[in-house]
N, C-alpha and C positions, 0 to 999 in steps of 0.2 A: 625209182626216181622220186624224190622227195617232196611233196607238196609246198608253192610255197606258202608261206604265211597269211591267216583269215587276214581280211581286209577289218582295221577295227571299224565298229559302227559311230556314227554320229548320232549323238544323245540329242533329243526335238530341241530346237531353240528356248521352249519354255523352260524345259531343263535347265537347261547350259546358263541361262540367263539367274536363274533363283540360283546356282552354285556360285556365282560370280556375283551375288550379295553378298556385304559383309555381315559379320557373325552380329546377331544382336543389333539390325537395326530396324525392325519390326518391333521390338521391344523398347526402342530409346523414347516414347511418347510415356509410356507406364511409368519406365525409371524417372522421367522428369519430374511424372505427380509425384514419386516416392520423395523426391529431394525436396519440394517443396512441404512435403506435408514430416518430413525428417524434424526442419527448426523446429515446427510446430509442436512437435510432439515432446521434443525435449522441453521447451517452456513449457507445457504444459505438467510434464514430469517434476521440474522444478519447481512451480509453485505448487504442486502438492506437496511436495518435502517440506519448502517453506510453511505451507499452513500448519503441516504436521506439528511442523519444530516450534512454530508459533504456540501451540497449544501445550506443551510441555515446558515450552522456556518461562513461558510466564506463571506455570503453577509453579515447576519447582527448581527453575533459574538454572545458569550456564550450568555451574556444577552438581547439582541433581539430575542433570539430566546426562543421558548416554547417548551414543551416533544408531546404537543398536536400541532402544527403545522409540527412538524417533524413524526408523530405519521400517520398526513394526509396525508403525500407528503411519505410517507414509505408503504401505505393504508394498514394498520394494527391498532388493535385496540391498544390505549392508556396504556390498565393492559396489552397488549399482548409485545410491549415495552418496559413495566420495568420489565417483567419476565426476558428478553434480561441485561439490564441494570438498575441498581437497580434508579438512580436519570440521572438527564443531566449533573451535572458534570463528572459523568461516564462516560457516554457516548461524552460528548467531549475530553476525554481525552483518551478514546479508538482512537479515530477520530484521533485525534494528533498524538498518537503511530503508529498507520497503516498510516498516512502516511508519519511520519518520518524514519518509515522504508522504504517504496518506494522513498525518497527521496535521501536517505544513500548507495541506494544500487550502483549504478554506479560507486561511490566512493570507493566501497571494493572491485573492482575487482583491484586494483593497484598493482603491485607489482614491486620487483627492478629488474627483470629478463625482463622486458618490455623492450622495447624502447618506450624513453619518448613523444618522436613525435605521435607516433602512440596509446599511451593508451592516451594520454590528446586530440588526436581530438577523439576518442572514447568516450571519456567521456563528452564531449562537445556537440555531437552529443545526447548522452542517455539523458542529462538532458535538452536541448532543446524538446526532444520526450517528456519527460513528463510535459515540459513550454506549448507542443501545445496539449496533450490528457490531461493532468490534471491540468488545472489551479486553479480550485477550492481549488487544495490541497495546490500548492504555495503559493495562495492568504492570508489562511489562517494561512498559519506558518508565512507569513510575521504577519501579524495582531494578532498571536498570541505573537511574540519578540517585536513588537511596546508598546504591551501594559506589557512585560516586565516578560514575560514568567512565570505567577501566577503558573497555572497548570502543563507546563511540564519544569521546574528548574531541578529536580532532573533526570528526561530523560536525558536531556542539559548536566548534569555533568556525566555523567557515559557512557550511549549510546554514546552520539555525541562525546563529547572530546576523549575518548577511542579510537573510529574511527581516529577521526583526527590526533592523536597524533602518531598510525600507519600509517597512511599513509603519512603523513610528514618526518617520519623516510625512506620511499622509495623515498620522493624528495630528501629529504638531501643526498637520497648515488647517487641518479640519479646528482647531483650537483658536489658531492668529486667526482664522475668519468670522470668529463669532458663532461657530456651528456647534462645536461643545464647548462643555464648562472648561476651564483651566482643569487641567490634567498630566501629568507625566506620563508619555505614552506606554515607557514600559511595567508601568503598576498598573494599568489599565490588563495590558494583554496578559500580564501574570494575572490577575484575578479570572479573566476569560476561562481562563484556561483551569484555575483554582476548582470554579465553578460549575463549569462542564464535563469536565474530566471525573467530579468526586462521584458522579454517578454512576463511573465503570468502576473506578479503583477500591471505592467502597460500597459497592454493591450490595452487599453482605447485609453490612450497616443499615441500608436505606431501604431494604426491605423489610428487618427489623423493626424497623422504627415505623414506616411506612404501610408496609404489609402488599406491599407493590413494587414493580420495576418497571424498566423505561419499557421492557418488553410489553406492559399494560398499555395500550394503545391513549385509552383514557388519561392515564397518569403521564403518560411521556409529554401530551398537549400541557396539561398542568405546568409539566416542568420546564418545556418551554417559552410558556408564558410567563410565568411568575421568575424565572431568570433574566428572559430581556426587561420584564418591568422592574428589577431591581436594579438593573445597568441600566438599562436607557432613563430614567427618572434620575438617577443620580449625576449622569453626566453630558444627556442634550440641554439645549438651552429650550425652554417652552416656545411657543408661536407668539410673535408679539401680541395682542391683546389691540384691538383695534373699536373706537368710541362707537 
């Protein structure tokens, strides 16, 4: 006669219980940190490449330079760079934007409620700071308007004059109040700029001549000094003079 069939066993509740988790939800607290720290690590990736290409673009410009020499000095691979940036005109023209914004920015803290004396050595002051940390980026705007601003025209007309054209509105009233000399605001900021800037672009030069750079902690005071006393003496108005 046939036995019939074992009775199957029941598995402990703790058992039964942890099979009737779903797959992977012990793990969903880790994967979260993974997702957040995921952006992170791409911007971060990113602006390595950027700095990379920074330092290539402005020694030997769009066309000297290759996605694969920028690719080396970024130490990332080649397809892992154009994931980032689809060609290198992209990528130089990211370049441009980041740092025409760093470049822009000293200039938008202006306003007419300032005293003119004291936001123009302010500002004299920030963009010498970024003539002696970031020359590479000067270098390359200059070289980028020599050759006539192919790729960033349309930045040129929207970003920058936009800027400009507000801030000129805060010289002009700093002017109608008697606080500077009569001045055209934009031969003002073109010389600011003339002025601050020749200390990155021609670096070369001014150590030459100098036997120093702004990297000389000494000389950089120097030249901060002696640039706002050449702008600020030519275009505040003195303190009235009281009997």
């Amino acid at each position: 006669m046939a036995r019939p069939p074992a009775a199957k066993k029941k598995a402990p509740a703790e058992v039964r219980k942890r099979k009737a988790e779903p797959v992977g939800t012990k793990a969903a607290p880790a994967a979260g940190k993974r997702a957040v720290r995921r952006p992170r690590q791409a911007e971060d990736k990113r602006s390595v490449i950027l700095s990379a290409a920074l330092g290539l673009f402005s020694r030997y410009g769009l066309h000297g330079t290759s996605v694969d020499q920028v690719a080396a000095r970024a130490e990332v691979s080649k397809s892992n760079l154009l994931y980032y940036f689809a060609n290198k005109e992209e990528l130089y023209v990211s370049v441009l934007r980041e740092l025409l914004h760093v470049w822009l920015e000293p200039l938008r803290g202006f306003s007419a409620e300032q005293d003119p004396r004291e936001a123009i050595a302010s500002y004299i002051r920030r963009k010498l700071i970024i003539s002696r940390d970031q020359p590479d980026a000067s270098r390359l705007f200059c070289l980028e308007m020599i050759q006539g601003a192919p790729l960033l025209r349309e930045e040129l007309a929207l970003e920058l004059r936009t800027l400009v054209e507000r801030k000129s509105e805060v010289i002009g009233e700093w002017v109608r109040s008697g606080r500077l000399r009569p001045v055209a605001p934009h031969h003002l900021i073109f010389g600011l700029w003339a002025l601050t800037q020749h200390y990155a672009d021609f670096a070369v030069q001014v150590q030459a001549i100098a036997g120093r750079t702004l990297q000389d902690a000494a000389f950089f005071e120097e030249t901060v000094e002696n640039v706002q006393r050449l702008v600020l003496d030519g275009i505040c108005v003195p303190d009235a003079v009281t009997a």
